[in-house]
N, C-alpha and C positions, 0 to 999 in steps of 0.2 A: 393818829390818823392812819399812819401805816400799821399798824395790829390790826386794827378795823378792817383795814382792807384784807389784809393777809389770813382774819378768823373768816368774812366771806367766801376770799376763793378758797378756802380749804372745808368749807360750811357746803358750796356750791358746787366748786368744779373738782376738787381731789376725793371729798367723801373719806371713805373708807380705801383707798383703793391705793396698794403700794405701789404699782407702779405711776400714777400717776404724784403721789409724794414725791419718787426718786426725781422725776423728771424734774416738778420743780424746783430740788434743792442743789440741782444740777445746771438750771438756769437764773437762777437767783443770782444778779452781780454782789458781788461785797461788799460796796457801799448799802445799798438797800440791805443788806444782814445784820451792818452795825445797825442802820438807825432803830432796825426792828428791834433790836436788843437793848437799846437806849431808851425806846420807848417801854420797850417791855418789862425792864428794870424799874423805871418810875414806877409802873402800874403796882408792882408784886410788891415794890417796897412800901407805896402810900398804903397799900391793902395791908402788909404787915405789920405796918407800925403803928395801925391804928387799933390793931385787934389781936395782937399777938404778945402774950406779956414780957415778954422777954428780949425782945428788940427793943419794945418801948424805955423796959429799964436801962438796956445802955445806953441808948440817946441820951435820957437823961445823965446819967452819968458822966458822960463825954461831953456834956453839956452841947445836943445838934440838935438846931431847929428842922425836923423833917421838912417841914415846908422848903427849906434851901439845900434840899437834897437832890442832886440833878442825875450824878452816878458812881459807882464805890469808890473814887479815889475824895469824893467827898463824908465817907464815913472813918475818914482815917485808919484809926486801930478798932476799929469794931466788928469784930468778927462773930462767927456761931462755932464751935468746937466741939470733939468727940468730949471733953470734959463734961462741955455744957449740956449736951442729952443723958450724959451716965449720972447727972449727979441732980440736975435740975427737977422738979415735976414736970411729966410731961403736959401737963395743962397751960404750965408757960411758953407753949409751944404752938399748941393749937388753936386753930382762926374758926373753925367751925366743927360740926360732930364728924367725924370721921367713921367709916365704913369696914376698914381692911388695915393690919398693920400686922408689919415684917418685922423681923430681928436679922442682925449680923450673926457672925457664928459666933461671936465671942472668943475665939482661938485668941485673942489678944486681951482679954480681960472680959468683964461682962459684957452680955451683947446689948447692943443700943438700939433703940427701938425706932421703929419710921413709920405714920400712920398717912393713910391716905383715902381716896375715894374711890366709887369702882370706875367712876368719870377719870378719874389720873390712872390707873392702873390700864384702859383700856387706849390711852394718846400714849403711857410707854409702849404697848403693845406694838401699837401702829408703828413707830419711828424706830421700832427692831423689827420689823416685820418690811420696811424700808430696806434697813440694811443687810436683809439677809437675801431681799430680794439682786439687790444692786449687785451681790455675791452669785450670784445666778439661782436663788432657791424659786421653783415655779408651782405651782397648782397640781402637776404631777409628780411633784416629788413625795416621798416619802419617811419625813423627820423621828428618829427616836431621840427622845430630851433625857438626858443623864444626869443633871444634876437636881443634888440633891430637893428635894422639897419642907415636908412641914411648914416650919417659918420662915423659909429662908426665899427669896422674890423672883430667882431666877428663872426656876423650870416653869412658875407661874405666868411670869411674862414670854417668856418664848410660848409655853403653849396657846398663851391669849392673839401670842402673834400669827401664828398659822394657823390658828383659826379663820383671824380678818383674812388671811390669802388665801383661805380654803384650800389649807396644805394638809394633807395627812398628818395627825403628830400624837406619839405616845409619849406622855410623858411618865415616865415609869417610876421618879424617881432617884435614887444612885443603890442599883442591884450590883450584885457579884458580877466583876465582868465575864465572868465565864456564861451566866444567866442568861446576860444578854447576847453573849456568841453566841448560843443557839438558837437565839430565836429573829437573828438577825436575816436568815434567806427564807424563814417561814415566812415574816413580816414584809418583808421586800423593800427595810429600810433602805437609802442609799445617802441621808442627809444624817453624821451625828452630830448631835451638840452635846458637849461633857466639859470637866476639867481634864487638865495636861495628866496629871498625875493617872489618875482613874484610864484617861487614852492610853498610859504608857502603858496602863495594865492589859486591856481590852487588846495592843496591839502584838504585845507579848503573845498571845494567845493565836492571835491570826498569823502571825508569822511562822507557826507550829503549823496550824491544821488548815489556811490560809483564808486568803481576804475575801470576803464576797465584793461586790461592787459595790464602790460608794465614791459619788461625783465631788463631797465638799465635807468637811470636819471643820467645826465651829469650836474651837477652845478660849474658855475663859473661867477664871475662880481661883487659877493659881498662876506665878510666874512659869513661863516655858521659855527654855532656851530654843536659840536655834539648830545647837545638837537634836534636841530630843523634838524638835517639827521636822527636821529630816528625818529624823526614825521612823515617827511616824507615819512622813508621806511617805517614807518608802513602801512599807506594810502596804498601805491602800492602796498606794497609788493615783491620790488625790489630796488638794492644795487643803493644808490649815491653816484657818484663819483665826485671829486670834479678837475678841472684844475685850472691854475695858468700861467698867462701874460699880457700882455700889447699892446696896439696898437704901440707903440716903440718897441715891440718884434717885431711885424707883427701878432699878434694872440696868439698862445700860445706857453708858455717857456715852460710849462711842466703838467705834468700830473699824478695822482694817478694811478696804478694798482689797483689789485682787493684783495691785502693788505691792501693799505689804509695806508698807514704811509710813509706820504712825497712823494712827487713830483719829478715823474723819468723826468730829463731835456733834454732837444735837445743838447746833447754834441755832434754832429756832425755842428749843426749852431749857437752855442752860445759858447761862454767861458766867463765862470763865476767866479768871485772872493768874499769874502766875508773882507772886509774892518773892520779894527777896533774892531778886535773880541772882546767878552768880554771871562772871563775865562769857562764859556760852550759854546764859539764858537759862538756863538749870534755876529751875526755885519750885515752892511750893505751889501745888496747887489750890484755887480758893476756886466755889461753885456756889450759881445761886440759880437755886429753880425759879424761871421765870414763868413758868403757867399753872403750878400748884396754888391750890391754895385750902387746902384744908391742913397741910403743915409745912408752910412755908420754908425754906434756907436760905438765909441771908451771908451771903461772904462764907459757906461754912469750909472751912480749914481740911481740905480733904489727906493730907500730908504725906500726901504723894509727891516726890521730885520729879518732874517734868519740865519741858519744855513747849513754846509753839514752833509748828513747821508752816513757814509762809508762804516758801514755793510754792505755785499750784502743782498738782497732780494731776499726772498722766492719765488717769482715768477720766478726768473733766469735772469731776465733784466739786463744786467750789465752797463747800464747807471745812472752816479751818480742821489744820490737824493738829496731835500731840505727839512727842517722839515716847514712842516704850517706856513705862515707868526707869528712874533709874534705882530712885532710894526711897526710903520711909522716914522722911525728916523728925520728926515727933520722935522715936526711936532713939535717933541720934542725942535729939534736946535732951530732955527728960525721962524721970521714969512711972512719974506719978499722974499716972492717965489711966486707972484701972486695968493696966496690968495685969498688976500683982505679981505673980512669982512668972510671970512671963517677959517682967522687966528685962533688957539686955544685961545688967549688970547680976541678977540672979542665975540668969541661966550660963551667963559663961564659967560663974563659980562651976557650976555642976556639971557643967562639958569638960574644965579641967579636970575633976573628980574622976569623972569617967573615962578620960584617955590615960589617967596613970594607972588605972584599973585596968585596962580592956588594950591599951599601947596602940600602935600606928594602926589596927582596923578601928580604932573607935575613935578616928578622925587625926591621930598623929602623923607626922612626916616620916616616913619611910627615908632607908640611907641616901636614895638619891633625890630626896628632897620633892617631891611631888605629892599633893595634898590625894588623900586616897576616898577623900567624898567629897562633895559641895550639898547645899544645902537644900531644904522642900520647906517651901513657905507654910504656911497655912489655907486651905481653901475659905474662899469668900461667898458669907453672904453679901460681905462686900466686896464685890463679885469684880477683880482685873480678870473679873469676869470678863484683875489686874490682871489677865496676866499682866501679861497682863497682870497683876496681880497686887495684892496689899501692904505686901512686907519686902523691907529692903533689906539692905546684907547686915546693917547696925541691929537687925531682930532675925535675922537668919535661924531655922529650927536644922538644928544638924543630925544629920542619918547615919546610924553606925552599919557597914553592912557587914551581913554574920561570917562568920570564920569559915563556913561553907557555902559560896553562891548558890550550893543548892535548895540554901532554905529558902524556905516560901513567902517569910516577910520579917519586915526590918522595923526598925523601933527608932520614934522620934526621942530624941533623951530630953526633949525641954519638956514634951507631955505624958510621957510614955505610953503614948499611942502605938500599935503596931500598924503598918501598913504593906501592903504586898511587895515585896521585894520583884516577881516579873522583871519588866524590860530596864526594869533602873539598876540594878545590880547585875543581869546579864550583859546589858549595850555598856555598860562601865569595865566590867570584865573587859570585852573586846577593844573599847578604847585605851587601855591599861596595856594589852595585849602589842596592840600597834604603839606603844608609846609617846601616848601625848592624853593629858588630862581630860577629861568629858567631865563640864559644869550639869548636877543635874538638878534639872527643873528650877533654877536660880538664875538672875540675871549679868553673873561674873561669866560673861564671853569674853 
């Protein structure tokens, strides 16, 4: 009865219109949020267990009558897993023909695949286009979207999102940052959205030849410390905010206010459980879209270590939050999750290899015992978009920096990927310099 009501006034009186979403997910009391979510739980679930193969087989298996299904703590151990899309057909997945479908990047094994409609692509849209609003982004603002494109769902959904607010928005992709410094006071961006990594580089640059103006920085796709968001904001001059999701969300699960302490969630199209608490509430995360239905997720094991934050928030938002990724549970468990040579137990072989090679700059301890790099995750199409970000310290990708800060870029050794060296190797310099360690782009603060 309450979805009913809630698809009406959002059919009638919200429309397309993000300000009128913010308002009311800002007056919405919490009890009314659970029941929607209770009810909206049964809806996604009777719909997917009658049409989707792969839920139906573990019912049975588990031996649960869906009909006595009321909400997750009634499906015990049945979950959806990154296992179960890399290895399943994705036919045991799908409830109807599907339109549009994403990939992760695969930095952690092959990428898994997320199909959808242009119907679901365009309500993620909207409910980023909510929270970039609630962040102050207006009608006259001016957005360049940084990250990367092809298959991957991010720069897609942001651009679909300012469109609905009839925001200016280039999404250009993920260019040289230098590409985009130039074209940054032609264009008269002032809103960026990128990952951490790619900002360190973009800022690198503006701290040289300096900042144009820009009122808000939207980081998500990789871990950011809060070293390298001071960096940042200092360059600009202007607050980064950080989001948090996945191309299995459809974009994003959720998002920083202008607090900044945890990620206010989409409690109208997710329900979220936290698995396995430890005794401060630290456990995994578990996510089930509740208004998709051309490929539904039931319980899926997102294995991210998180928490919920109950306190309300001084902004007034009354949608729950989550505290900052801490770790990548799965990681820790096992290694047979397709992987592959990106297992933990693989790559530390080869980071030993390489620091009796290469000694204290290729990640060894110097005599007075102080770690001489921290680590760079991988960017996401499964987008902590973590930072926010995907990977925790148990699959940390570690960065040797060159024997001269003044080369131009550094090498992952789990992939050997090169990546620009800029602000990560000089702001470490300087921290080095002042003696005390700078974590970069990892979440060991």
């Amino acid at each position: 009865m309450l979805t009913a009501v809630r698809k009406l006034v959002e059919r009638t009186v919200i429309g397309d219109s993000a300000p009128r979403l913010v308002r009311f997910a800002r007056t919405v009391p919490r009890p009314i949020i659970r029941r929607l979510q209770a009810e909206a739980f049964r809806e996604v679930f009777c719909y997917a267990a009658q049409r989707q193969k792969f839920l139906a087989r573990k019912l049975r298996e588990a031996g649960i009558d869906p009909a006595r299904v009321r909400g997750p703590d009634d499906l015990g151990n049945v979950f959806t897993t990154a296992d179960d899309l890399l290895t399943l057909p994705l036919e045991d997945f799908l409830c109807r023909e599907p339109q549009a479908v994403f990939e992760t990047t695969g930095t952690s094994g092959a990428p898994k695949r997320t199909y959808f409609s242009y119907e679901e692509l365009e309500a993620a849209a909207h409910h980023e286009g909510a929270a970039l609003y609630q962040n102050g982004v207006r009608p006259s603002d001016r957005v360049v979207c940084a990250f990367d494109a092809g298959y991957w769902i991010s720069s897609w959904v942001t651009f679909l999102a300012c469109k609905k607010m009839r925001v200016f928005c280039s999404a250009v992709g993920k260019p040289q940052p230098r590409d985009l410094y130039s074209r940054l006071g032609l264009y008269r961006y002032n809103v960026i959205v990128a990952d951490p990594t790619w900002l360190v580089s973009l800022s690198e640059i503006a701290e040289k030849q300096g900042a144009f103006p820009v009122k808000l920085i939207m980081a998500a796709g990789d871990r950011m410390t809060d070293v390298y968001r001071k960096y940042v904001q200092d360059v600009w001059k202007a607050p980064v905010i950080l989001g948090y999701g996945s191309t299995e969300a459809g974009g994003g699960l959720g998002m920083e206010c202008r607090e900044r302490d945890g990620y206010h969630v989409d409690e109208f199209d997710f329900l979220l459980e936290i698995v396995e608490p430890d005794a401060e509430g630290y456990g995994e995360l578990v996510m089930t879209t509740l208004a998709r239905r051309t490929m539904p997720l039931i319980r899926y094991r997102v294995r991210d270590v998180t928490r919920f934050i109950d306190e309300p928030c001084p902004c007034g938002v009354t949608l729950r939050r989550i505290s900052r990724i801490k770790d990548q549970r799965a990681a820790r468990r096992d290694g047979g999750d397709g992987r592959g040579q990106h297992a933990p137990g693989n790559f530390r072989g080869r980071a030993r290899r390489r620091r009796r090679t290469l000694g204290p700059l290729a990640g060894g301890r110097p005599a007075g015992g102080t770690p001489r790099h921290s680590g760079i995750p991988p960017g996401a199409g499964e987008r902590d978009q973590s930072a926010g970000g995907r990977t925790g310290r148990a699959q940390e990708h570690r960065v040797l920096l060159p024997r001269r800060l003044g080369q131009s870029r550094l090498r992952d050794v789990s992939t050997g990927v090169s990546i620009p060296a800029c602000g990560v190797a000089r702001t470490e310099a300087k921290a080095e310099a002042a003696g005390r360690r700078t974590p970069i782009l990892n979440d060991e603060l």
